[in-house]
C-alpha positions as CSV (number, residue, x, y, z in Angstrom):
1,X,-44.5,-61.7,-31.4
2,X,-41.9,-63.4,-29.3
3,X,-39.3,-61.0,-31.5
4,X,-40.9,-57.9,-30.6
5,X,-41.4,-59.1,-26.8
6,X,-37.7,-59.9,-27.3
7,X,-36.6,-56.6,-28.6
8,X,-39.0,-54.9,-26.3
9,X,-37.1,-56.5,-23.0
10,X,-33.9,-55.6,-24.7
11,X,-34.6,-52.7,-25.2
12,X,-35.9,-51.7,-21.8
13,X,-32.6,-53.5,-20.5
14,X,-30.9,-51.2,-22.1
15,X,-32.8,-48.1,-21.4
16,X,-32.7,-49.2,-18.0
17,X,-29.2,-49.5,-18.3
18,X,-28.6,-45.7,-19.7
19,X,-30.9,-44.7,-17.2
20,X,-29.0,-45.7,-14.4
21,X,-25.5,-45.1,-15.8
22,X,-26.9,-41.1,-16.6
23,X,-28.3,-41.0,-13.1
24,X,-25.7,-42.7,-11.3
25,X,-22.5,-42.3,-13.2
26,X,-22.5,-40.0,-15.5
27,X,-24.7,-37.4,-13.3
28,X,-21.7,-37.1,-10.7
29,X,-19.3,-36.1,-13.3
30,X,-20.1,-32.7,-14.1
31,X,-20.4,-32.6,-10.5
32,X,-17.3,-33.4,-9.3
33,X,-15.7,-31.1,-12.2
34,X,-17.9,-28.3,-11.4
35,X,-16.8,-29.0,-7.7
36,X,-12.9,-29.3,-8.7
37,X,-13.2,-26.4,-10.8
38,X,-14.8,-25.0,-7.9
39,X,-11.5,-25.5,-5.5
40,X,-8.9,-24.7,-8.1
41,X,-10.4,-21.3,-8.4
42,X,-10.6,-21.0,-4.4
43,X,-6.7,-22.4,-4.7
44,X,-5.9,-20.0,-6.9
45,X,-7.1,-17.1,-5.5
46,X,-5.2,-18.0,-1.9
47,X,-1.8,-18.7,-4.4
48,X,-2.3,-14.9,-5.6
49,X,-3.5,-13.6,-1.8
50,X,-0.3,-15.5,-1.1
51,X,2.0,-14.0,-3.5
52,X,0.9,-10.4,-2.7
53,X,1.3,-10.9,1.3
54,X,4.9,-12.3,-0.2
55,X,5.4,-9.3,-2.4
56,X,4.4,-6.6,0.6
57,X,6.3,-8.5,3.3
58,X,9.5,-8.1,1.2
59,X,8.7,-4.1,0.9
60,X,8.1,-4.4,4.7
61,X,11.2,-5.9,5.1
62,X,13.3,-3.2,2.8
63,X,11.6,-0.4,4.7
64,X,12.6,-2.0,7.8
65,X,16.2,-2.6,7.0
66,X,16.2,1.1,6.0
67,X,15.2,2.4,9.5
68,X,16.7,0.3,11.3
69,X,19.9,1.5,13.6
70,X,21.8,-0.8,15.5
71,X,22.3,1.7,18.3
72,X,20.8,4.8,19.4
73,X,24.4,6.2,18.4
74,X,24.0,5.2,14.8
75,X,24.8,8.1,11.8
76,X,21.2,7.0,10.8
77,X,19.5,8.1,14.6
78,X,21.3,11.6,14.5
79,X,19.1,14.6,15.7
80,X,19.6,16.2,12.0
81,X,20.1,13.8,9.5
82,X,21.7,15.7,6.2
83,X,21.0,12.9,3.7
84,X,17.2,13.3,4.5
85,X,17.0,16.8,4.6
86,X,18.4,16.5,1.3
87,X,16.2,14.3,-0.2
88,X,13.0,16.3,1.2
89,X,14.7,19.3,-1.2
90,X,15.4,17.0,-3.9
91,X,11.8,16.0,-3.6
92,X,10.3,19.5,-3.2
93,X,12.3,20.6,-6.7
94,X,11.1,17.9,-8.5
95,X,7.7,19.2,-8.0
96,X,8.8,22.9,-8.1
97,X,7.8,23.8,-4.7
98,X,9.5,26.6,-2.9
99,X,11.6,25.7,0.1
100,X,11.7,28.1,2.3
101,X,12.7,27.3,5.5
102,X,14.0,23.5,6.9
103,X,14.5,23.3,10.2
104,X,15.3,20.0,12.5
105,X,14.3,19.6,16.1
106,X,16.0,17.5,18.6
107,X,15.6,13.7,18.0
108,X,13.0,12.2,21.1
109,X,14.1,8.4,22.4
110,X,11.8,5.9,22.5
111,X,11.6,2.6,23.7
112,X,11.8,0.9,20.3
113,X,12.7,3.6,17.9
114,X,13.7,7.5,17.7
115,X,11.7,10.1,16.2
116,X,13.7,13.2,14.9
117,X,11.0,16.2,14.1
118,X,11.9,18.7,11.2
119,X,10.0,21.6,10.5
120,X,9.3,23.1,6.8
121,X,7.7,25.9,5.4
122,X,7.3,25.5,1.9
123,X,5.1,27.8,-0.8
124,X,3.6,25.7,-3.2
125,X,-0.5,25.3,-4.4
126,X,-2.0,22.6,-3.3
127,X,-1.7,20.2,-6.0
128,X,2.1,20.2,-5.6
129,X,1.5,20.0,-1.8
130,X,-0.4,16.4,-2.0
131,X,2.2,15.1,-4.9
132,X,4.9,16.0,-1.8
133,X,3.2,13.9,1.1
134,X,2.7,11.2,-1.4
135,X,6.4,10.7,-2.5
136,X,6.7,11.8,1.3
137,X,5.1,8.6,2.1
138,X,6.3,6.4,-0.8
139,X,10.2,7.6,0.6
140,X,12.5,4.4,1.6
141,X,12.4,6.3,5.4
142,X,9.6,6.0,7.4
143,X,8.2,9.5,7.7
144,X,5.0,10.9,9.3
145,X,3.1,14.3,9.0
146,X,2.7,14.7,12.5
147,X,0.5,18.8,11.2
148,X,0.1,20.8,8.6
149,X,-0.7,24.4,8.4
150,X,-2.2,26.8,4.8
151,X,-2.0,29.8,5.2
152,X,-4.0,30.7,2.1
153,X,-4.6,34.3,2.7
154,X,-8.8,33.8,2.6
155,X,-9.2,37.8,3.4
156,X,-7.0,38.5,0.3
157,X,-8.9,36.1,-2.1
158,X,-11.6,38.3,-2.4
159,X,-9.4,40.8,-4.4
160,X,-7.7,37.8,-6.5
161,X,-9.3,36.2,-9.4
162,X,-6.7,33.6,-9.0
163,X,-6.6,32.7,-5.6
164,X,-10.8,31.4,-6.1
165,X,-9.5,29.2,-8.6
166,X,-6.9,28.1,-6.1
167,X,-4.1,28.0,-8.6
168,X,-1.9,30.0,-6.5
169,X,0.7,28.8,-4.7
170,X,0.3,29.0,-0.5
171,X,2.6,29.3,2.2
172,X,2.7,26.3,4.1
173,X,4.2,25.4,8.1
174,X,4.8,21.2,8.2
175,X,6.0,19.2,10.7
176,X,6.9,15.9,9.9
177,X,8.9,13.2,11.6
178,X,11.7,10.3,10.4
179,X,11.0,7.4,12.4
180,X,14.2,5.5,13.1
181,X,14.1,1.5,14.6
182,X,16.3,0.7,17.2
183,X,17.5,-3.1,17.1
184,X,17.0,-4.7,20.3
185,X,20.0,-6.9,21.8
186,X,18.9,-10.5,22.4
187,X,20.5,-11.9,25.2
């Protein structure tokens, strides 16, 4: 009897023992890991935030230096600026669209940049019209539609099969802007 008494205290010792060590020990393990598993994802996700801010504020940066003049005198400020022009009709034959007419206005001063308008008319349908302002606005210069006008000929549509399925090409009046930064002078 004294063996089993014995055997029974040792082995509530020892239950006691696993009890607390489960409860007390072992219990905050898959705690903490859950919890630094926890903040390595959150860590993680900020390193990648991080490294796409990093990856824009470079394309910022290029975009910048390429509108950026360093007087209002600069070749890239000039009321008609010939390289654009010609990559707008690059551009515009890549995606077959019809240049019509290009026209550029007089450049406007700002305080902290220049804006030189251009008029277009282009004839193209209007698939080929959205694949222009998208390049337009994927262009290394910083370029806005400042209007846009269809003329899509609605009264002749009745009498065209093709023109309801608006696969036909319309004549189109844009204005659109370059956008040139002027570097300040630090004194």
């Amino acid at each position: 009897m004294k063996k089993n008494l014995f055997m029974l205290v040792i082995l509530l010792i020892f239950g006691g023992g696993f009890w607390i060590y489960y409860n007390m020990v072992y219990a905050e393990r898959p705690r903490l890991i859950r919890r630094l598993d926890r903040e390595i994802r959150e860590q993680n996700e900020k390193l990648i935030s991080a490294q796409i801010l990093a990856k824009e504020l470079n394309l910022v940066a290029k975009l910048i230096e390429k509108n950026l003049a360093q007087s209002a005198r600069d070749s890239l400020a000039e009321d008609a600026s010939i390289p654009f022009m010609e990559d707008v009709a690059t551009m515009l034959d890549g995606l077959d669209i019809v240049l019509l007419n290009i026209e550029p206005g007089r450049r406007i001063n700002m305080v902290d940049y220049i804006k030189t308008p251009y008029e277009l008319r282009i004839n193209a349908t209007y698939k080929q019209f959205l694949d222009f302002i998208n390049l337009l606005e994927k262009s290394e210069r910083l370029v806005t539609v400042e209007d846009f006008e269809i003329d899509n000929g609605i009264r002749k549509a009745e009498k065209s099969r093709e023109m309801r399925k608006g696969m036909n090409a319309q004549n189109i009046e844009m204005k659109i802007s370059t956008l040139t930064l002027l570097k300040h002078k630090t004194t």
